[in-house]
C-alpha positions in Angstrom: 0.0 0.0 0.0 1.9 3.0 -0.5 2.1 5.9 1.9 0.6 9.3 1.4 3.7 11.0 -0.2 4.8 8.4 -2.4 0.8 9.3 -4.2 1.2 12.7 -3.7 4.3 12.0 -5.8 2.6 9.9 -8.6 -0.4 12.5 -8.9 2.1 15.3 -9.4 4.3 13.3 -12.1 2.9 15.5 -14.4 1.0 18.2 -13.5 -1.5 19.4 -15.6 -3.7 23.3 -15.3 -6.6 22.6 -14.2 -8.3 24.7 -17.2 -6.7 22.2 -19.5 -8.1 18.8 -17.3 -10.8 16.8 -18.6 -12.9 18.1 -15.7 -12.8 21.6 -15.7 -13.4 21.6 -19.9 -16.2 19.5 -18.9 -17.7 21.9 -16.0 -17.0 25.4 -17.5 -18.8 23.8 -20.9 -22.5 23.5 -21.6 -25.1 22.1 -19.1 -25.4 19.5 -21.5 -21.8 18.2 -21.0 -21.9 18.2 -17.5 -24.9 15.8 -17.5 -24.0 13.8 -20.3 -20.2 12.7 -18.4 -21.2 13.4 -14.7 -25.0 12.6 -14.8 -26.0 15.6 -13.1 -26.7 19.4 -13.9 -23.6 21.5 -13.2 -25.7 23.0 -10.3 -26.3 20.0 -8.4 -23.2 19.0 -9.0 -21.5 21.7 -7.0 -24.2 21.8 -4.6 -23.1 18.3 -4.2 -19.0 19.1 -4.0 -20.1 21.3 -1.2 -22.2 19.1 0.6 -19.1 16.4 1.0 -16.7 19.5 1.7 -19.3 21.0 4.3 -19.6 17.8 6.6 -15.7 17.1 6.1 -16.2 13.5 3.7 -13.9 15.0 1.3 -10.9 17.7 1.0 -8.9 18.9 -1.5 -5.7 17.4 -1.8 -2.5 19.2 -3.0 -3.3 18.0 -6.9 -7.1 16.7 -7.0 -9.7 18.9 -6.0 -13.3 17.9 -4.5 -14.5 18.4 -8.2 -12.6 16.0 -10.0 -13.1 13.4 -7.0 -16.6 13.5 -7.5 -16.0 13.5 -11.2 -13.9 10.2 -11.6 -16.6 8.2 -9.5 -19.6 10.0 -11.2 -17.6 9.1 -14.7 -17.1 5.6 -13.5 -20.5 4.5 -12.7 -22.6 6.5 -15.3 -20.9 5.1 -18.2 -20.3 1.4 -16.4 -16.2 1.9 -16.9 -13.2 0.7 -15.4 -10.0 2.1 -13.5 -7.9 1.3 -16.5 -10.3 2.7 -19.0 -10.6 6.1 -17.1 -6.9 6.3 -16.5 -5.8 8.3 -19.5 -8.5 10.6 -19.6 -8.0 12.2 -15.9 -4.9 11.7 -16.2 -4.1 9.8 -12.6 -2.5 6.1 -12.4 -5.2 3.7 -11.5 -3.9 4.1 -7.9 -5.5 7.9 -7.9 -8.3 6.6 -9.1 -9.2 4.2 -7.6 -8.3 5.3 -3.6 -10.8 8.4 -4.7 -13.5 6.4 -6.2 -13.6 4.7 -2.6 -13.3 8.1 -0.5 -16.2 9.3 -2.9 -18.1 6.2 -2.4 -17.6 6.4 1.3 -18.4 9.9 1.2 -22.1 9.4 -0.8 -22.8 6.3 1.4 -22.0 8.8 4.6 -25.4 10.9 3.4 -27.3 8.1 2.1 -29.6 8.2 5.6 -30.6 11.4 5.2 -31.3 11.1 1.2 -33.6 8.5 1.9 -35.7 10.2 4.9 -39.4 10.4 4.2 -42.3 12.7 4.7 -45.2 10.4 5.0 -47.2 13.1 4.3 -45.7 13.8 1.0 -45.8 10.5 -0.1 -49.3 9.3 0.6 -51.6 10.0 -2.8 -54.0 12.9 -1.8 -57.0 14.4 -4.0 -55.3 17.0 -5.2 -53.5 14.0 -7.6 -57.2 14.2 -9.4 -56.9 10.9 -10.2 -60.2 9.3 -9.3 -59.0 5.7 -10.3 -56.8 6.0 -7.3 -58.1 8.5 -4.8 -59.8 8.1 -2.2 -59.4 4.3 -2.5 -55.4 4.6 -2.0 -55.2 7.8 0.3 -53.1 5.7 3.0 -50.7 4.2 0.1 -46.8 5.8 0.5 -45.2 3.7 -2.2 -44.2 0.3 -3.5 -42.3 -1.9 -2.2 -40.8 -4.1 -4.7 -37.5 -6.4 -5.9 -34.9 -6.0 -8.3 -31.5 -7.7 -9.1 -28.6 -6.6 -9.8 -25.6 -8.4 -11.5 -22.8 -9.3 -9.0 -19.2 -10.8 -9.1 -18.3 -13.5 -6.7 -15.6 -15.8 -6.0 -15.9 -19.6 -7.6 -16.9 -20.9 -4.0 -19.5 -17.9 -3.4 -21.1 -18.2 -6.5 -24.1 -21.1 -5.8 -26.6 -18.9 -3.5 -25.9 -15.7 -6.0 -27.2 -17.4 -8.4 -30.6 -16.5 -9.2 -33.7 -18.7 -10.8 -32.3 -17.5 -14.5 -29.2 -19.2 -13.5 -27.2 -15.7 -13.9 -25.3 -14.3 -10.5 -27.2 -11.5 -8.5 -28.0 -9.6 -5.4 -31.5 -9.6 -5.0 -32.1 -5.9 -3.9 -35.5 -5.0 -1.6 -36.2 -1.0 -2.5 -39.4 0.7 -1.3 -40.0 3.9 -3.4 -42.9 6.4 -3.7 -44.5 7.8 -5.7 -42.4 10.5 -6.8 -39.8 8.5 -8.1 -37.7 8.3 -4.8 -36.3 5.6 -2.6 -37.2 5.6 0.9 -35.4 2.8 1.7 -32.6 0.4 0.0 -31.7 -3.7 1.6 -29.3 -4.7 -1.0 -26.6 -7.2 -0.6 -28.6 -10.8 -0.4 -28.3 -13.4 -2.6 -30.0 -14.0 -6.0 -31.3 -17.2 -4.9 -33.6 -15.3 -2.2 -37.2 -15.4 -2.4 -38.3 -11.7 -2.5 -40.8 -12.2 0.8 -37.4 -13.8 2.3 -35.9 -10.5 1.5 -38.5 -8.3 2.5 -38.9 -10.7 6.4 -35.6 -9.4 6.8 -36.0 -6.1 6.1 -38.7 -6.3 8.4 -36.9 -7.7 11.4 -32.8 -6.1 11.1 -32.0 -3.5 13.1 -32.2 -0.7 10.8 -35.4 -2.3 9.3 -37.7 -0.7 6.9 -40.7 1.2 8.8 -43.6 1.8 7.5 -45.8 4.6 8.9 -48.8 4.2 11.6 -52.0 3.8 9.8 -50.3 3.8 5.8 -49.1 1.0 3.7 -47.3 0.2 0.6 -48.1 -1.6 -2.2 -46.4 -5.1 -3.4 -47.2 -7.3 -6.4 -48.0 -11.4 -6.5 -44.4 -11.8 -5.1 -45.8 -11.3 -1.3 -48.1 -12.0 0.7 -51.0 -9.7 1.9 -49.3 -8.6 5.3 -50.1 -5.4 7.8 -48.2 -2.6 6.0 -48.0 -4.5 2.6 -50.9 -4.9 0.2 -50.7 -7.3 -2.3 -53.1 -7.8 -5.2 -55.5 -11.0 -4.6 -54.9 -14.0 -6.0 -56.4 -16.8 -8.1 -59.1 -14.0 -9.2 -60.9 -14.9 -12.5 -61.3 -12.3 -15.0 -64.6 -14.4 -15.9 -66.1 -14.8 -13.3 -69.1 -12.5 -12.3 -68.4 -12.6 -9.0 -65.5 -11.3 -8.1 -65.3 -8.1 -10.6 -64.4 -6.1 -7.3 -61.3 -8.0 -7.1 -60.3 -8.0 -10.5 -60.9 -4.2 -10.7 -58.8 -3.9 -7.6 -56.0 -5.6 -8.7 -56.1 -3.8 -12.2 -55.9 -0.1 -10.6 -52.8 -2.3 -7.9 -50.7 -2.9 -10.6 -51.4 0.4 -12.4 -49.9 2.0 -9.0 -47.3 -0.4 -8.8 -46.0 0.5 -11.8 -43.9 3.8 -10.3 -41.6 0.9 -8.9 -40.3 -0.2 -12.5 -40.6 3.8 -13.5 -38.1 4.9 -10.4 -35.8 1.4 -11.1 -35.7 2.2 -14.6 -34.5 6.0 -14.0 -31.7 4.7 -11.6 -30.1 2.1 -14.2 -31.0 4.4 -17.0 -29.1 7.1 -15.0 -26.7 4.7 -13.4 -25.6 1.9 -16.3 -22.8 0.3 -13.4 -25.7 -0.9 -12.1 -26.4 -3.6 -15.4 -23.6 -5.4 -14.8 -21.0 -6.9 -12.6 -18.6 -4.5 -11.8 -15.0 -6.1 -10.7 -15.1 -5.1 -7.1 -15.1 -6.5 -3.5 -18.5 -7.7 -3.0 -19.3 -5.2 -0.3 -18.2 -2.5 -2.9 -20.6 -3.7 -5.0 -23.3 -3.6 -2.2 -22.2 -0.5 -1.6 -22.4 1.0 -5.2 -26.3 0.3 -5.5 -27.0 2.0 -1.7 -24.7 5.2 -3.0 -26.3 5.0 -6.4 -29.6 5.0 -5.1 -29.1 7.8 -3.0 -27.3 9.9 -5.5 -31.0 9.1 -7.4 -32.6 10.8 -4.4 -30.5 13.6 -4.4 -30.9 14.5 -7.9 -34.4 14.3 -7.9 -34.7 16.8 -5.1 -32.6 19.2 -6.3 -34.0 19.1 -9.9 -36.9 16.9 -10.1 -37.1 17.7 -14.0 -33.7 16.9 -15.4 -33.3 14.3 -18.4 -33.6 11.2 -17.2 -36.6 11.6 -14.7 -38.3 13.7 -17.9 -38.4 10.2 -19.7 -39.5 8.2 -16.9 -42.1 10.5 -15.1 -45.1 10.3 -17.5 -46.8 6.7 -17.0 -48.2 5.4 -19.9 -51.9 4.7 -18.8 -53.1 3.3 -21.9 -52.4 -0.5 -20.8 -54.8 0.3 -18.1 -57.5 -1.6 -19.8 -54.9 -4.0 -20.9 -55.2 -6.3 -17.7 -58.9 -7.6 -18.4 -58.5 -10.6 -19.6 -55.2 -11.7 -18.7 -54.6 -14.9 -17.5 -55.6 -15.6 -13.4 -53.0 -15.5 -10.9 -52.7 -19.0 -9.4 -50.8 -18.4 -6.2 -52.0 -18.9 -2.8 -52.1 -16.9 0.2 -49.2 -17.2 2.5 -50.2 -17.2 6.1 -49.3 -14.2 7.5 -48.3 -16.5 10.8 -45.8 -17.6 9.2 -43.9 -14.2 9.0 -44.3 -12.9 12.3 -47.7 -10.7 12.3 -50.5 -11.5 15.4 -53.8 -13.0 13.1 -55.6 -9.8 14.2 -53.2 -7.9 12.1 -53.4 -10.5 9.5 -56.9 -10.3 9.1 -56.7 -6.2 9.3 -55.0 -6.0 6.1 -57.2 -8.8 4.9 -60.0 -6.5 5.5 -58.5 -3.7 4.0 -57.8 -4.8 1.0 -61.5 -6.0 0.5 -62.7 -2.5 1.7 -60.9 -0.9 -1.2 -62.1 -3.1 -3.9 -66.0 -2.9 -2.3 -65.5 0.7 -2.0 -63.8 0.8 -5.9 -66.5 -1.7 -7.6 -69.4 0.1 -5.6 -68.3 3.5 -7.2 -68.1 2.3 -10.1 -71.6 0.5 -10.4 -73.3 4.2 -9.0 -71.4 5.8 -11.8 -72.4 3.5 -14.6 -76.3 3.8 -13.1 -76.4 7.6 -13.5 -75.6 7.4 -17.3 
């Protein structure tokens, strides 16, 4: 490992203006250069330089500077590169690189807590949505919760439990979002081979555990089970049966909500591409990586909710709405909530609620056809 003068030394081999770096071309350019290298509006991406410098997770050194820090890791994992390949361009050995892609990723995963903080207010759908296939039947919904995996690398001998039902190696990542296209909270690091309701039992249970607020819920699809906090559409339901068009209308207005998990997933990746494959790192690198990225997600969305990348994801396409009538019955059956930890009583709550929502949705419905 070499010492601190020694890289002082190899960063200073030859020194280059900073007006003539890679970086600063890239920052005192267009808007459009910034994001297209750095994935982030030059704005945000100062705002973010003095965020780390502010709370003392990164300083200037005697030849790189906060900016091209963030830079080199922001390069890295928006265009899915490697040390070597990013060598040349910033001009460091792969040394410099790489010991500030860590302190960056430190740095990001230092903030993540905050990033993913929620306003349960905020996220819960309200009227003023105007969206009457949704409100007030969802009022008390903050999100979904839902699964994803990500590629991972693994030694020979790790490699069995990573390897998911497709037979390719992943992490299975647990990520509740709402439904402004933000994370609330991030469990990644377990094996493909997980069953999502594994996944979400311990996300339920470990220490810093995903909470969901008094009196709300989150949506989940056929994965899970109907559970207190987690509603999941019903299953078995025939699409031809006559008696239970509450149910399938339910679950066709559940999966239209359910939807803003795949919409906030796919601006991540799309914003994100290390993320689509197996980058050649430590494992708990790579754990890290999607926590960081995910909260770099967050960040950007607050600070401009409007920029590229959530501009192609934020308008759902509702014209498949009618597209779930008819599709084939969902053979699955119910998981006893017993088995996961919840009293019966709550069990049968969440039971309840669900059925109130599809009464209260097929009731409406019925009036509004009557007064035509």
């Amino acid at each position: 490992m070499a010492i601190s003068g020694e890289a002082d030394k190899e960063e200073a081999a030859t020194p280059i203006p900073d007006g003539n770096k890679f970086v600063y071309q890239i920052l005192n350019g267009p808007n459009e250069q910034c994001f297209e290298n750095f994935r982030m509006d030059k704005p945000v991406f100062y705002k973010l330089c003095d965020l780390f410098q502010t709370r003392g997770l990164l300083r200037h050194t005697n030849r790189i500077k906060i900016e091209e820090q963030l830079a080199i890791f922001l390069f890295i994992i928006g265009h899915n590169l490697r040390t070597r390949a990013v060598q040349e361009l910033f001009c460091y050995s792969g040394e410099t690189i790489s010991r500030h892609f860590n302190n960056v990723l430190n740095a990001v995963i230092a903030i993540s807590v905050d990033l993913f903080q929620s306003n349960p207010d905020s996220d819960t759908l309200e009227d003023d949505d105007d969206d009457p296939r949704f409100y007030p039947y969802f009022n008390d919904c903050v999100g979904v919760v839902d699964s994803f995996h990500i590629p991972v690398m693994v030694g020979v001998d790790e490699q069995g439990p990573f390897r998911n039902c497709s037979g390719l190696l992943t992490q299975n990542v647990l990520a509740a979002s709402s439904f402004d296209l933000r994370f609330r909270y991030v469990l990644a690091g377990w094996e493909g081979s997980a069953s999502d309701q594994q996944v979400l039992s311990a996300a339920l249970t470990r220490r810093n555990k995903l909470q969901v607020p008094q009196g709300k819920y989150y949506i989940v699809d056929h994965k899970y089970t109907n559970l207190p906090g987690f509603i999941a559409p019903y299953h078995g339901v025939s699409t031809n049966s006559g008696e239970e068009e509450a149910k399938e209308m339910f679950n066709e207005r559940h999966k239209l909500l359910h939807r803003a998990s795949r919409r906030t997933i796919g601006a991540l990746k799309e914003r994100f591409p290390i993320l689509t494959s197996a980058p050649p790192y430590p494992l708990q690198t790579q754990v890290k990586l999607v926590i960081a990225a995910c909260a770099l997600h967050n960040y950007v969305r607050l600070e401009k909710p409007d920029d590229m990348v959530f501009r192609m994801f934020e308008e759902e396409t509702m014209q498949e709405a009618g597209e779930d009538r008819g599709v084939a019955a969902l053979q699955e059956e119910e998981i006893e909530g017993h088995e996961h930890g919840f009293p019966p009583e709550e069990v049968g709550d969440s039971l309840r609620l669900r059925d109130e929502i599809a009464s209260n949705l097929w009731n409406d419905y019925v009036q509004n056809l009557s007064t035509f």
